[in-house]
KOLLOKE-563723 format. One record per residue (C-alpha): x, y, z; residue number from 1. Coordinates in steps of 0.2 Angstrom, whole numbers. Layout:
<atoms>
ATOM|X|Y|Z|NUM
...
</atoms>
This chain:
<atoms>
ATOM|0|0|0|1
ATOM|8|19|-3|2
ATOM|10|27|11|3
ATOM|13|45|18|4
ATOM|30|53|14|5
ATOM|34|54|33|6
ATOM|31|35|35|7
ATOM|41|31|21|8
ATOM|55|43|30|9
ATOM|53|33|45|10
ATOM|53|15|35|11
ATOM|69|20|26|12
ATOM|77|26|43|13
ATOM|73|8|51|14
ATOM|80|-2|37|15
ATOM|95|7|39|16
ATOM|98|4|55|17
ATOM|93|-14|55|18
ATOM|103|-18|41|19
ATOM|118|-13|52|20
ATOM|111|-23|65|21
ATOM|110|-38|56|22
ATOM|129|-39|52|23
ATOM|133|-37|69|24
ATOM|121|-50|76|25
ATOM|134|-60|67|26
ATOM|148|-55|74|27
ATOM|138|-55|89|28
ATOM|136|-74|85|29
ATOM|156|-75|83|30
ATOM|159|-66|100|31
ATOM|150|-80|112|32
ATOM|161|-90|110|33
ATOM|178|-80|118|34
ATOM|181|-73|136|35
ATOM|178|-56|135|36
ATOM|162|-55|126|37
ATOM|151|-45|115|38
ATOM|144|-35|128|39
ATOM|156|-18|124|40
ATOM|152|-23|104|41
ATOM|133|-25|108|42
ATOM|134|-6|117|43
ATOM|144|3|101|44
ATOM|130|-8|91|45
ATOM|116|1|97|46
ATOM|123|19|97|47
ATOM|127|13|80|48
ATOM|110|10|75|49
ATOM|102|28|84|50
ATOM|114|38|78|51
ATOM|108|30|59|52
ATOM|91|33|65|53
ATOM|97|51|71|54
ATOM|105|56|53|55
ATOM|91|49|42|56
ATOM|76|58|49|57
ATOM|86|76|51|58
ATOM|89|76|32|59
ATOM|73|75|29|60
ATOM|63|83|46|61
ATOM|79|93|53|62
ATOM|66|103|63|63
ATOM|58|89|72|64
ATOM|63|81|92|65
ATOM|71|68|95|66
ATOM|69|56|111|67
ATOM|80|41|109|68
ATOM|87|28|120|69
ATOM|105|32|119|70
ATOM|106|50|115|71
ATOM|91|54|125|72
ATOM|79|69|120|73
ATOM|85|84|109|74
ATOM|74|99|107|75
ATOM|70|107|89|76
ATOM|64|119|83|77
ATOM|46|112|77|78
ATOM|40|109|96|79
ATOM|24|102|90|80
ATOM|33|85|83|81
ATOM|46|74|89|82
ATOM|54|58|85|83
ATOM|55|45|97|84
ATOM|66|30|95|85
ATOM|73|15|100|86
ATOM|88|8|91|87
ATOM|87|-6|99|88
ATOM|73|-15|108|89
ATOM|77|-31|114|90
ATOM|96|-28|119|91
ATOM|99|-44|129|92
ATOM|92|-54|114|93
ATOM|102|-47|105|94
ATOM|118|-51|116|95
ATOM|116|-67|117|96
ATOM|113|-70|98|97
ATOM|92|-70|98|98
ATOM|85|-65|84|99
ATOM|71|-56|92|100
ATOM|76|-38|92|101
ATOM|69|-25|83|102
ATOM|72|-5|78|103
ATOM|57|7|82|104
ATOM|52|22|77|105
ATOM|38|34|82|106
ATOM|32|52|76|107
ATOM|23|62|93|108
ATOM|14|76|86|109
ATOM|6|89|99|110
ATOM|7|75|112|111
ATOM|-2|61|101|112
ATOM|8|47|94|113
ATOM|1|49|74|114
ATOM|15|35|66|115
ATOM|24|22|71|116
ATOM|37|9|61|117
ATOM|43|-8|72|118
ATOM|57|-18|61|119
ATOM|64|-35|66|120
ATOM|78|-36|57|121
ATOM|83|-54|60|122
ATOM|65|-60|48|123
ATOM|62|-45|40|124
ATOM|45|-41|51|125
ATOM|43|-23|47|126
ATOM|27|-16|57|127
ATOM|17|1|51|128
ATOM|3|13|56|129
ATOM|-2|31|54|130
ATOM|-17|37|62|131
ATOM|-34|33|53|132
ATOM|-25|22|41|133
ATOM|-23|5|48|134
ATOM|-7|-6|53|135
ATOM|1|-19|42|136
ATOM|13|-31|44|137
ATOM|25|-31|28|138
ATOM|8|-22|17|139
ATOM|-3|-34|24|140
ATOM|-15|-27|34|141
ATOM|-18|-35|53|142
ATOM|-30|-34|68|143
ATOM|-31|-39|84|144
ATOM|-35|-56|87|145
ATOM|-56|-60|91|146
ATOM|-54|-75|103|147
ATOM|-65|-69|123|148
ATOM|-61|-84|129|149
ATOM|-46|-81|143|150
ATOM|-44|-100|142|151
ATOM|-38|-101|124|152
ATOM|-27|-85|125|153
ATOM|-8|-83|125|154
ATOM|-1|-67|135|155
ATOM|16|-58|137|156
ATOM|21|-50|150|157
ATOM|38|-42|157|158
ATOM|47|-51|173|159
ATOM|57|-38|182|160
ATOM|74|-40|190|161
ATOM|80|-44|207|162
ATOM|80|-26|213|163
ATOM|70|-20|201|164
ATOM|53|-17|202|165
ATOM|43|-24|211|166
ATOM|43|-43|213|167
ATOM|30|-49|225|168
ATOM|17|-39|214|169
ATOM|25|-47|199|170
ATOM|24|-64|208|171
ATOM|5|-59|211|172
ATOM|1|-55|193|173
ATOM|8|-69|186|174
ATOM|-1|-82|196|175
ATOM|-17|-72|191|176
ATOM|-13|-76|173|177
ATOM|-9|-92|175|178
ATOM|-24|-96|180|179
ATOM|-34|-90|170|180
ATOM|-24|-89|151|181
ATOM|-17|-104|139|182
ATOM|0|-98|140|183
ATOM|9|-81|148|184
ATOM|27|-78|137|185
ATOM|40|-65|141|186
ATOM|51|-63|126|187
ATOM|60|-48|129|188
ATOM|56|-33|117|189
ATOM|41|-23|121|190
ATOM|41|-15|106|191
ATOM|38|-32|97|192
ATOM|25|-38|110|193
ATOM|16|-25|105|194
ATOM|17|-28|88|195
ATOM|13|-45|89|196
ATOM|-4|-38|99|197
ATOM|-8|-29|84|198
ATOM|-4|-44|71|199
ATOM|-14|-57|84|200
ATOM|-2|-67|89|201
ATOM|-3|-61|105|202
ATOM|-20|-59|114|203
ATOM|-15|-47|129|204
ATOM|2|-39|136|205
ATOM|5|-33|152|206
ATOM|21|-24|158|207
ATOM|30|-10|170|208
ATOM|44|2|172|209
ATOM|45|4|152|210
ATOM|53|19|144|211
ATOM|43|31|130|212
ATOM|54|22|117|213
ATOM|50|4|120|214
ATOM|30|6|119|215
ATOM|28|24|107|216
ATOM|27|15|89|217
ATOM|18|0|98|218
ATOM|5|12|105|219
ATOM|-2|16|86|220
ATOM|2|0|82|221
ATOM|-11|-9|93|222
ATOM|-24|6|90|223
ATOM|-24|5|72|224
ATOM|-26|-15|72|225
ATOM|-41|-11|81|226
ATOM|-37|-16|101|227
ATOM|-34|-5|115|228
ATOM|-20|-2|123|229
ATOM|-18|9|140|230
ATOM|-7|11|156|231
ATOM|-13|-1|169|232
ATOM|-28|10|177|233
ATOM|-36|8|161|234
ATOM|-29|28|157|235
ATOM|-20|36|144|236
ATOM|-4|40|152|237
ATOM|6|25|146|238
ATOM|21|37|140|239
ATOM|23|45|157|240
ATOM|19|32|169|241
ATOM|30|20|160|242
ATOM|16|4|162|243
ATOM|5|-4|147|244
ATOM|-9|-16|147|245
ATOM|-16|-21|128|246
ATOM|-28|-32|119|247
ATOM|-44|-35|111|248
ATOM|-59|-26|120|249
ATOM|-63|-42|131|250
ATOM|-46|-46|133|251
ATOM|-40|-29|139|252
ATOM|-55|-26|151|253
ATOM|-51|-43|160|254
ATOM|-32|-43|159|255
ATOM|-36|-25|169|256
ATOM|-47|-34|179|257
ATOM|-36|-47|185|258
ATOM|-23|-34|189|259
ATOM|-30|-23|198|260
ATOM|-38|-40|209|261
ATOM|-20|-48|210|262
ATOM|-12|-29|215|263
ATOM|-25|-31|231|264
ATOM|-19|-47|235|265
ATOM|0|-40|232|266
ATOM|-6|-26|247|267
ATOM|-1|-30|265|268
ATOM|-14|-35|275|269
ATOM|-19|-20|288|270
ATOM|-17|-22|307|271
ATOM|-35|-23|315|272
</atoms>
């Protein structure tokens, strides 16, 4: 399908960058394998990959913001739009030579996310939406999946780290969805979970203490394949408050639902 000349900005922006992330998830592959590591290659990749990001969308919108995981935000001087960016989503993936990582890319206009471009280089998965027109998955357009039965549904979620976060909620919620969904996953790229929301292969996603960059494209994504997709009071501060709950329209009301009942049984209980 033709798109807008912005999109296309963005689309070329994010094969750039995956391209040179695809030849250093080889030498990733190559680096395993000895006693220092690619952990210092892995870090030079990613800055790599923004900074590819960076230069392609100011020749073409060299007035427009930029927010992006390495570089962090830089003002323009068009305040109404601003680029926000992950180069790479999906880092420990990528370390450890997992092919599921993935560039994103998102336009903010006036506060609204009104594009969005998610590319898994490893497969060639390249994820688009604008506002009002629909996502596709490599020109073919997708939706949300239709099942309401939490029985037959698969969900991802994030796990946090010793230390991050918080774990006896996490241990909470995840009991909550294991009883009551198919199968939970955590496969360690937001940006792709919500994608894969928005292509149906997912039926709900849950996770906390998320950056603007790892959930921006994602955000349009799901919208445009027709699901809903809010921080986890059911608002629309997902950017600020860093949290995101997304589905179809039963999927996302239960997935809330359950939530909010396993964040009570998280509580301590009060002294009488």
């Amino acid at each position: 399908m033709p798109h807008s000349a912005v999109l296309n900005v963005m689309i070329k922006a994010a094969y750039r960058a995956g391209r040179s992330l695809k030849r250093d998830l080889g030498e990733v592959e190559n680096l395993q394998v000895s006693l220092k590591g690619p952990r210092n290659f892995v870090t030079a990749a990613d800055r790599r990959a923004e900074e590819i990001v960076r230069q392609e969308l100011g020749k073409a919108r060299p007035d427009y913001g930029f927010l992006g995981e390495e570089g962090g935000a830089r003002a323009g001087t068009d305040t109404s739009h601003r680029w926000i960016v992950d180069p790479l989503d999906g880092t420990t993936n990528f370390l450890h030579g997992i092919p599921h990582f993935a560039v994103s890319i998102a336009l903010e206009r006036n506060g609204a996310i009104v594009a969005g471009v998610t590319y898994n280089p490893a497969n060639d998965d390249l994820f688009v939406a604008e506002r009002g027109k629909g996502a596709f998955l490599n020109d073919r357009r997708i939706r949300v999946a239709a099942r309401k039965n939490l029985a037959e549904a698969v969900v991802a979620c994030g796990l946090p780290h010793y230390g991050r976060g918080d774990l006896k909620l996490a241990r909470h919620e995840i009991a909550a969805a294991q009883q009551h969904f198919a199968g939970l996953r955590r496969l360690g790229a937001a940006t792709l979970d919500l994608a894969w929301i928005a292509a149906g292969r997912f039926d709900a996603y849950w996770e906390r203490d998320l950056s603007p960059w790892d959930i921006a494209a994602g955000l349009i994504l799901v919208r445009e394949a027709g699901g809903f997709v809010t921080d986890l009071e059911g608002g629309d501060e997902t950017l600020t408050r860093g949290e995101v709950a997304a589905g179809n329209d039963t999927m996302h009301r239960e997935l809330l639902r359950l939530l909010k009942a396993a964040g009570a049984d998280a509580e301590p209980a009060k002294a009488s």
